[in-house]
VOGU-3710 file (C-alpha; in Angstrom, 3 decimals, decimal comma):
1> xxxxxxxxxx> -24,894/30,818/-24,046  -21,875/28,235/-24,041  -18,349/29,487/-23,150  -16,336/29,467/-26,259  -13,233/26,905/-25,760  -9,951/28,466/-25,729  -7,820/28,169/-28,450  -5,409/24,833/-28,673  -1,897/26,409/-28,950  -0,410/25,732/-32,455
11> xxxxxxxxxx> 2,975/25,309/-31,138  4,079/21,683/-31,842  7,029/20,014/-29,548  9,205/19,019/-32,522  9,557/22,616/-32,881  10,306/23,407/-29,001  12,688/20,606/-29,591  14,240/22,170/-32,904  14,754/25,229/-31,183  16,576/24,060/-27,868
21> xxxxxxxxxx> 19,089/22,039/-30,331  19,951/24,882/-32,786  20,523/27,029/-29,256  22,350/24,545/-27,713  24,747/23,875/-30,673  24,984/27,275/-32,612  24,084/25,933/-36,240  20,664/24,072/-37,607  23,386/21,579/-39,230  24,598/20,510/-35,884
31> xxxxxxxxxx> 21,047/20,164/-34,708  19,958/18,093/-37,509  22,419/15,569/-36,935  21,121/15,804/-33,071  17,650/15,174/-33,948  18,285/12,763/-37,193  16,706/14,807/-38,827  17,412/16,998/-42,599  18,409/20,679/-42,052  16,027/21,639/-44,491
41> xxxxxxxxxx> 13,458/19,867/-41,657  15,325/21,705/-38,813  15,618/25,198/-40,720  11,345/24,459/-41,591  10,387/24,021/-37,399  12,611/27,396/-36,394  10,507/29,282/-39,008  7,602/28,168/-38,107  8,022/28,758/-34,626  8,953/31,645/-35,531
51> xxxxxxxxxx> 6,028/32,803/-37,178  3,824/31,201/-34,490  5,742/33,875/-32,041  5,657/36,027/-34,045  9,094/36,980/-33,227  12,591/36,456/-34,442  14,674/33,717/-32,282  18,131/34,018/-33,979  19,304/36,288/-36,154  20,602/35,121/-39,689
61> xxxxxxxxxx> 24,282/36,749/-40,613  25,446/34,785/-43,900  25,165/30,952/-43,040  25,555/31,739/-38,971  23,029/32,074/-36,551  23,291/34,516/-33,736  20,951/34,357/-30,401  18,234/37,133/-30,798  17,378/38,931/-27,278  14,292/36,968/-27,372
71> xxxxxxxxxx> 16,059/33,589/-27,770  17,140/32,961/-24,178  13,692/33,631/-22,577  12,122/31,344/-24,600  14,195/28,566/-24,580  13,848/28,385/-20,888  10,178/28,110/-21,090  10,615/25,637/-23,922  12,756/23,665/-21,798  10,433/23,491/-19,209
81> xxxxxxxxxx> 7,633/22,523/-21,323  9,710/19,900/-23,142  10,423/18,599/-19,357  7,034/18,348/-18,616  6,315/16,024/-21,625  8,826/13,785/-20,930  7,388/13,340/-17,894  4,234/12,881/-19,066  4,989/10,113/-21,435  6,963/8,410/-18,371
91> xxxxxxxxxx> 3,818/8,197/-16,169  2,477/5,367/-17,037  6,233/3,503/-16,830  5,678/4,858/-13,270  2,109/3,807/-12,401  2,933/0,493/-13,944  5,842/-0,047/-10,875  3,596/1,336/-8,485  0,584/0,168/-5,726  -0,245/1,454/-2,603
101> xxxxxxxxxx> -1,461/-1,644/-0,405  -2,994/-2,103/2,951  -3,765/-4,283/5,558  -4,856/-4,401/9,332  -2,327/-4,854/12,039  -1,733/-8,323/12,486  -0,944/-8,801/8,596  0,819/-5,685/8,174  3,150/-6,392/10,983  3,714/-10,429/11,011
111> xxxxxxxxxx> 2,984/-11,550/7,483  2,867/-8,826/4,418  6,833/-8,156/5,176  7,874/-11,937/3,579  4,715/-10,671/0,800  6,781/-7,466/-0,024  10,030/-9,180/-0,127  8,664/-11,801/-3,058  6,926/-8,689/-4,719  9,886/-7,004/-4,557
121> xxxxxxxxxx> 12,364/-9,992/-6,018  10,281/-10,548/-9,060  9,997/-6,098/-9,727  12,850/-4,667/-8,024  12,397/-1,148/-9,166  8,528/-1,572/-7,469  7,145/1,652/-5,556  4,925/0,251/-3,086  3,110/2,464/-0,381  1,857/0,879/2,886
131> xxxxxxxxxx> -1,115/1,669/4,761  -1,649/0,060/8,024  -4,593/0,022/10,732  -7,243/-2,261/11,680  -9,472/-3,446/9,715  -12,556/-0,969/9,529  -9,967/1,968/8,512  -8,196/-0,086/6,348  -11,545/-0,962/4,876  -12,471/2,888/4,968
141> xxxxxxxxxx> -9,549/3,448/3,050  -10,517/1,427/-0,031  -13,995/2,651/-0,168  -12,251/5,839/-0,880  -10,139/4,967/-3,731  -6,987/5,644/-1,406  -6,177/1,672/-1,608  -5,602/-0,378/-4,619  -5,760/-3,747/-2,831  -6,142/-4,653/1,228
151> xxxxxxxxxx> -5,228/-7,586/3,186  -7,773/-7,869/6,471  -8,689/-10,007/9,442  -11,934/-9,187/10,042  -14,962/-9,552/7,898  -14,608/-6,663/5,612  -18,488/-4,410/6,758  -18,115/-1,887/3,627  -20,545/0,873/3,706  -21,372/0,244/-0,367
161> xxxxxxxxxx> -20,582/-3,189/-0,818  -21,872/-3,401/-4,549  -18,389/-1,364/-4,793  -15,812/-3,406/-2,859  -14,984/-6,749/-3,931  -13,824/-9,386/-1,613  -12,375/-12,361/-1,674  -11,440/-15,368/1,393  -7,424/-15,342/1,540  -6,591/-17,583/3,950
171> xxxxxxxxxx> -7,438/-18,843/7,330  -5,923/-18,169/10,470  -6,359/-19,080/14,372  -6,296/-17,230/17,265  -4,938/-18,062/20,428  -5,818/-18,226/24,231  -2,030/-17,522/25,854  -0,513/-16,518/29,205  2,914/-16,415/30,711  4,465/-19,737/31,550
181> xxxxxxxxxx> 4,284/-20,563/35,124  1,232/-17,921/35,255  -0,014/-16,961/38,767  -3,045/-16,782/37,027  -2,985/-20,940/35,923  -1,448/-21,790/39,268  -4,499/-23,035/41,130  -7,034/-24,015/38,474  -5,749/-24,921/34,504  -4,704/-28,428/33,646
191> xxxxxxxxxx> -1,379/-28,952/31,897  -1,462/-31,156/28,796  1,631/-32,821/28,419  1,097/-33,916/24,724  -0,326/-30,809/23,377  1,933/-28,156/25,655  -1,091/-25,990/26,832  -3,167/-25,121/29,400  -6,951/-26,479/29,311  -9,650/-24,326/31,073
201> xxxxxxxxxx> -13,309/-24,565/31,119  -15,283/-21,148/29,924  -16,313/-20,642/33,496  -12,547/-20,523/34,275  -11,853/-18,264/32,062  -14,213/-15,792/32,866  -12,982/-15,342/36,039  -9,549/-14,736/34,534  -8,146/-10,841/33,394  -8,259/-10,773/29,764
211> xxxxxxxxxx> -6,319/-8,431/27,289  -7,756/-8,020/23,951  -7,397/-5,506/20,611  -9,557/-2,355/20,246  -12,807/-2,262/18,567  -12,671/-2,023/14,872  -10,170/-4,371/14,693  -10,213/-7,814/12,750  -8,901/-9,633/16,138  -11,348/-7,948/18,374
221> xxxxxxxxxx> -14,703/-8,849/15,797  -13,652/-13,028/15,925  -13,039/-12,545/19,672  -16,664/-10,539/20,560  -18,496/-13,317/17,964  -16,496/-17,000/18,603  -15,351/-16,127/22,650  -17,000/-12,754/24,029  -20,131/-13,914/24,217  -19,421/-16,990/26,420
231> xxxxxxxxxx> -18,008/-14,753/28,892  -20,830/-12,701/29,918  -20,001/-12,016/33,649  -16,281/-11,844/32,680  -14,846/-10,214/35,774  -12,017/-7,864/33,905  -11,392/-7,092/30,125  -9,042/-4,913/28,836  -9,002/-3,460/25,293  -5,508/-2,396/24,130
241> xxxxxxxxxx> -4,839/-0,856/20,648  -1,722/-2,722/19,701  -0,913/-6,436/19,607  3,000/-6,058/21,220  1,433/-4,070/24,393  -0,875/-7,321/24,472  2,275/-9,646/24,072  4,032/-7,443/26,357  1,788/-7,222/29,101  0,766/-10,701/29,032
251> xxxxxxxxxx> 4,462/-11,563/29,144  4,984/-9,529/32,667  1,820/-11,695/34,028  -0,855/-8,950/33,980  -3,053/-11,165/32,469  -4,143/-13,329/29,588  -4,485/-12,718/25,952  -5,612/-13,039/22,612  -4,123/-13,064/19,222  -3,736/-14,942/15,996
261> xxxxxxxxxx> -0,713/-17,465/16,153  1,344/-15,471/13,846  2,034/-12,560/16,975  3,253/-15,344/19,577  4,553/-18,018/17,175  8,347/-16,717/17,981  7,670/-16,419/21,968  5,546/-20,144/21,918  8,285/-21,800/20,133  11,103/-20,166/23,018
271> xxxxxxxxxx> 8,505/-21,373/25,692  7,957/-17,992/27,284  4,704/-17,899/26,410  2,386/-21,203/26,505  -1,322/-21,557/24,566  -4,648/-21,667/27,100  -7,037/-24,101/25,486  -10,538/-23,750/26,255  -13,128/-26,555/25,713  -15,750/-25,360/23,517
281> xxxxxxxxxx> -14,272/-22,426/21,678  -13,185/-22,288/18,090  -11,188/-19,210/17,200  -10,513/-19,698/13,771  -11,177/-17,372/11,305  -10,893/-15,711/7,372  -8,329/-13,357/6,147  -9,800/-11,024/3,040  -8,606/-9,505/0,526  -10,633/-6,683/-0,851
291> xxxxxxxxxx> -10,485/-3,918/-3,297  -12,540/-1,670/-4,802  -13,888/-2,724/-8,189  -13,424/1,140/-10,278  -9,507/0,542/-9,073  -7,590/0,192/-12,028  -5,200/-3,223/-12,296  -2,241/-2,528/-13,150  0,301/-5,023/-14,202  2,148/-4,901/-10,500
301> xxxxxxxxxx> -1,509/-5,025/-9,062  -2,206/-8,593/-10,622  1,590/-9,715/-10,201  0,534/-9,272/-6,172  -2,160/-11,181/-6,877  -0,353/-14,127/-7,974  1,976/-13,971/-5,406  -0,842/-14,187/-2,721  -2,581/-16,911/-4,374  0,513/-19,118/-4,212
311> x> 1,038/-18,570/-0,268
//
């Protein structure tokens, strides 16, 4: 046997609304002129709510109206529920301004910020959240409806991928680098003059400490497909979660490393860190975009759209 449906209150909010004026201003003339509307319209809503109460609100003495006992109770519930429809009806104005974005490290941290700022100059009043990790959690993350749209290095490896679109962004390159002056260079790299780098051979470089992102990342996938795996007997490699340790350490001479351009640009263009060219290995690569195709998109979700298709 079904459940019978509750009842729909009969209770509309133009008479909530009726109400809360005439208590406000004392009279049902006063509150017409409030709510533009006629006092016979105004006196019709109190009675009715009345009746729906089944309980007097005000008490009629001539033409005056004086607060009944039940009057104050009431009118803070109807306040409350007049509250909540207001905010109701403002919800979409709010989803409108709103997306929650993500992307793996080396976006998040060296490219999205100039992103936000343009999103930001064209919607000022825009409420973006910002989810950042590498790329399988970021990828994780939209699966589960969490993300409305992702920025990522690595190939996106979705577990359903009938559900997550994904589309090339841009392309990027990522870079062989060391310390100027290196101890590590000293006795076997060759300095080119005309390109400013260092040129070893892959047998060099395997004998060479390397410093590389974490598994999972974007970074670390291009590195164990288009470099890894001409290093077999690579005597040391270090995985290390975050690019600045990478920058960091490779900056104090612990060894060499490897990230996209966009981490060392600033430190290249100083000269305190130099590129290591190696004959033989291309480390370029796709940035993604993905999202998950039951995501709704929104107005603000297509105006970041257009703002990455023009960069």
């Amino acid at each position: 046997m079904k459940k019978a449906m509750p009842m729909l209150p009969k209770i509309t909010l133009k008479q909530l609304s009726v109400f809360v004026s005439i208590y406000q201003t004392g009279s049902t003339s006063r509150a017409s002129e409030a709510l533009h509307l006629s006092q016979s319209a105004v006196s019709s809503a109190l009675t009715e709510l009345e009746s729906r109460l089944q309980m007097p609100l005000f008490e009629r003495v001539g033409r005056r109206l004086n607060q009944h006992p039940n009057a104050h109770p009431i009118y803070v519930q109807a306040q409350a529920i007049l509250g909540q429809a207001l905010t109701l009806e403002h919800y979409h104005q709010y989803q409108v301004g709103q997306i929650r974005i993500g992307a793996s490290t080396t976006i998040g941290n060296y490219v999205l910020p100039s992103l936000l700022a343009r999103l930001y100059e064209a919607l000022p009043d825009a409420n973006v959240d910002l989810y950042i990790a590498n790329t399988q959690e970021v990828v994780s993350e939209v699966e589960q409806l969490n993300i409305d749209i992702a920025l990522v290095e690595g190939t996106p490896r979705p577990i359903d991928i009938k559900a997550i679109e994904q589309r090339a962004w841009r392309t990027d390159t990522l870079m062989i680098f060391a310390k100027r002056d290196s101890q590590w260079l000293a006795d076997m790299a060759v300095y080119n003059e005309l390109d400013n780098c260092y040129e070893l051979s892959v047998n060099q470089l395997a004998r060479l400490p390397l410093l590389v992102r974490e598994a999972g990342s974007g970074t670390r996938q291009i590195i164990d497909e288009q470099l890894l795996k001409h290093l077999p007997n690579a005597e040391v490699i270090k995985a290390i979660q975050q690019s600045e340790a990478i920058k960091h350490m490779v900056s104090a001479d612990i060894g060499l490393g490897c990230l996209s351009q966009h981490v060392i640009e600033m430190e290249l263009a100083a000269g305190k860190l130099v590129q290591v060219k190696v004959a033989g290995i291309d480390l370029s690569r796709t940035w993604w975009l993905i999202w998950h195709k039951a995501r709704h998109q929104t107005p603000i979700w297509q105006m970041f759209i257009d703002i990455l298709a023009k960069v």
